[in-house]
C-alpha positions as CSV (number, residue, x, y, z in Angstrom):
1,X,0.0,0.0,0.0
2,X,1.4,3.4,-1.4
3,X,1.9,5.7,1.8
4,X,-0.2,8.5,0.0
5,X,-3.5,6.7,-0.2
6,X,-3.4,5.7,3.4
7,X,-5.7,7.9,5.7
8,X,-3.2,7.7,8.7
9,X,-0.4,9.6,6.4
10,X,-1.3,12.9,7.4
11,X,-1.6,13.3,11.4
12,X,-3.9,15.8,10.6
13,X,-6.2,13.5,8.4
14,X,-6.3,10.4,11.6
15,X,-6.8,13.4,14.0
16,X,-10.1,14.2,12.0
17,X,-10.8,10.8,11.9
18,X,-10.9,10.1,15.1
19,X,-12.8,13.0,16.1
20,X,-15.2,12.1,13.3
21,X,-15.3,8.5,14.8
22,X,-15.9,10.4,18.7
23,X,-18.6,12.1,17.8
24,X,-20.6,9.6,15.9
25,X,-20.2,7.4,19.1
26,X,-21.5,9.9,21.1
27,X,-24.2,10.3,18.4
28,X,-25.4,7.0,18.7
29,X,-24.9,6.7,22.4
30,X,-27.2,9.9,22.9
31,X,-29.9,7.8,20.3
32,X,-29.4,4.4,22.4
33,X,-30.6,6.5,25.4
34,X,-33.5,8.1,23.8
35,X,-34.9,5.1,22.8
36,X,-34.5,3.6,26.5
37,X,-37.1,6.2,27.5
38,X,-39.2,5.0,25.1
39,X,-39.2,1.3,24.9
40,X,-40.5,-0.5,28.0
41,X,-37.2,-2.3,29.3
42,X,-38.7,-4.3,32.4
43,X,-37.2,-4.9,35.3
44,X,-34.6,-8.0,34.2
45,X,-31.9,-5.7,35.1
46,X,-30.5,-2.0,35.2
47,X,-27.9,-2.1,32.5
48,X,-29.1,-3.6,28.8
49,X,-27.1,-4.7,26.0
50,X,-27.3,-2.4,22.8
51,X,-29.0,-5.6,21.0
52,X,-31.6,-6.2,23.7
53,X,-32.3,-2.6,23.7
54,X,-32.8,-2.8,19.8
55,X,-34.6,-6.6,20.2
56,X,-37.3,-4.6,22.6
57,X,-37.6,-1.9,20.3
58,X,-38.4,-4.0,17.5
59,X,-40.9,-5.8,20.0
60,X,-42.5,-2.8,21.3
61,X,-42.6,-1.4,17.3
62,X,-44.3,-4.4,16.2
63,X,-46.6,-4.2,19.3
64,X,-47.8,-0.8,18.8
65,X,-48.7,-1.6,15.4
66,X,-50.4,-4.4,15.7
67,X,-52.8,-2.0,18.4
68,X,-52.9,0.7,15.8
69,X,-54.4,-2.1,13.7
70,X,-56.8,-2.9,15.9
71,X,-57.7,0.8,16.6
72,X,-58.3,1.1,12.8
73,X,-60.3,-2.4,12.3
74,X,-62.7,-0.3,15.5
75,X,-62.8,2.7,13.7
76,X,-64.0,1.2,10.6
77,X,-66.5,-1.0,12.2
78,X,-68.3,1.6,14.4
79,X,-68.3,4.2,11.3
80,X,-70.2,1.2,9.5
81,X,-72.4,0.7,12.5
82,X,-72.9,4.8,12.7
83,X,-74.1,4.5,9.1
84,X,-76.5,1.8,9.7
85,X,-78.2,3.4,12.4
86,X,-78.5,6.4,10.8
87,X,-79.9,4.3,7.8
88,X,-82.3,2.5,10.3
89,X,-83.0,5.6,12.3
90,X,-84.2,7.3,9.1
91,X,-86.3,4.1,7.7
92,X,-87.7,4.5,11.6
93,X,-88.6,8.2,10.9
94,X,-90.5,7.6,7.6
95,X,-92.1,5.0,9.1
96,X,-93.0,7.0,12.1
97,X,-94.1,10.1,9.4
98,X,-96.4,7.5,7.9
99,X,-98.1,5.9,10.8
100,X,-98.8,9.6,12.0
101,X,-100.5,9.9,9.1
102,X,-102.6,7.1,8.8
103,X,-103.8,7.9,12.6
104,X,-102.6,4.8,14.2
105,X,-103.5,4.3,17.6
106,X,-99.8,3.2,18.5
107,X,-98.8,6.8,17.5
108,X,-101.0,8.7,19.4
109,X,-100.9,7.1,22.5
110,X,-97.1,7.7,22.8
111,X,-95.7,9.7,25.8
112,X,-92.6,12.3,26.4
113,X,-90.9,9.2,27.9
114,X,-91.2,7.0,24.7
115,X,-90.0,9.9,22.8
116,X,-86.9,10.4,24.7
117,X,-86.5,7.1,24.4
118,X,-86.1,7.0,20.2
119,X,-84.0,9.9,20.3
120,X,-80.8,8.7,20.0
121,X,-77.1,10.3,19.4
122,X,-75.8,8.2,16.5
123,X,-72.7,11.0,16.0
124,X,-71.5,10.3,19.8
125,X,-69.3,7.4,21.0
126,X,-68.6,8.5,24.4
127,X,-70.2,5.6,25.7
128,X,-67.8,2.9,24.1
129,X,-65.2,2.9,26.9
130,X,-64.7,-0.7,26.7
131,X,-62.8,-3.3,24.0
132,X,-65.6,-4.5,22.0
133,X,-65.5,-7.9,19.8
134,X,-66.8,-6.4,16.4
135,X,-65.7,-9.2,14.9
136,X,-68.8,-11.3,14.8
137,X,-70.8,-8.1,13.1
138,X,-70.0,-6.9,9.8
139,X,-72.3,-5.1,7.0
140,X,-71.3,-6.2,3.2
141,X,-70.1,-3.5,0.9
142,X,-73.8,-3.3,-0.9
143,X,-75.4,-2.0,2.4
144,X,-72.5,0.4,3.1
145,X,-73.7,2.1,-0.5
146,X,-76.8,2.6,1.0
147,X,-79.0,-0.4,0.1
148,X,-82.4,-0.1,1.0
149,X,-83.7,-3.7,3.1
150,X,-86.6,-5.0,4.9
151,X,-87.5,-2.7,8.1
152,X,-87.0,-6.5,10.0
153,X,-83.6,-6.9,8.3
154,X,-80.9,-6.4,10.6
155,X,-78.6,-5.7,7.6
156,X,-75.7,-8.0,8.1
157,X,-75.3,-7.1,11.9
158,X,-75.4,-10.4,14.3
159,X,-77.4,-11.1,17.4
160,X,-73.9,-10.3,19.2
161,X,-73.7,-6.5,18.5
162,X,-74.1,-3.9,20.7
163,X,-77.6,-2.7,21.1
164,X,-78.4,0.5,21.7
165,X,-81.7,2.0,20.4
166,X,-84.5,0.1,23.0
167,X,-88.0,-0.2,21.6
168,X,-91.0,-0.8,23.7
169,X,-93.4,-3.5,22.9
170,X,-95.7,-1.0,20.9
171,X,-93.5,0.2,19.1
172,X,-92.1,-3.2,17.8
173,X,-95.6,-3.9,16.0
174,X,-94.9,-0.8,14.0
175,X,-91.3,-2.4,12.5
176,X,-93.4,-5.8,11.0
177,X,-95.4,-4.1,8.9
């Protein structure tokens, strides 16, 4: 090797070196103890290798997103589910708009209670504090387009969804028809 291509030649080229070399150490150092902040280490012991370190990271990474998944998969399930019961709440009000109008007894003899009671926030989810399996309820692609069914169809959604609108007996006789 030719003394002139070697970067130890010059003492000023292995001084920069080496300083170059000090401060990436210090670099990565600095990084290695960011991410111990942010990577759950448990309590195995106080000082961790630089590969179990990076092993947990890549745990914890694949962790959060397999929860971000999950987070999504809710989203999209309860923005179906909004759109149903908007769907169904509107089907209810037409219905409601047409019984009215043919006089029906059921109609007339409602009270401020039973009222309150078919009122429901569809835009709010403040009351899903809970992990919910949506798993077993999903709606098909045709009903998210807006696919008008049956007033008894429950439009894809299984027995073992959530319910939330309650309608009294009375009112029940008004969905068969």
């Amino acid at each position: 090797m030719s003394s002139w291509n070697s970067p130890y030649t010059c003492p000023e080229l292995r001084s920069t070196h080496n300083e170059m070399e000090k401060n990436r150490r210090a670099h990565l150092r600095l990084c290695l103890e960011k991410l111990k902040g942010l990577v759950p280490l448990g309590p195995e012991s106080n000082r961790h290798t630089t590969l179990s370190l990076l092993t947990k990271a890549k745990l914890h990474i694949k962790k959060l997103e397999d929860c971000d998944r999950k987070a999504i998969h809710q989203i999209d399930q309860l923005q179906r589910e909004q759109r149903h019961l908007k769907r169904q709440l509107e089907k209810l009000g037409i219905e409601r708009i047409r019984m009215d109008s043919i006089g029906s007894p059921v109609s007339s003899e409602r009270s401020d209670s039973d009222r309150e009671e078919i009122d429901v926030d569809v835009e709010s989810t403040d009351y899903l504090t809970g992990e919910l399996d949506w798993s077993s309820s999903s709606v098909s692609d045709s009903d998210e387009r807006g696919s008008m069914q049956s007033l008894g169809s429950d439009e894809g959604y299984s027995s073992s969804s959530v319910k939330r609108i309650k309608l009294q007996d009375n009112r029940k006789t008004c969905l068969s028809l």
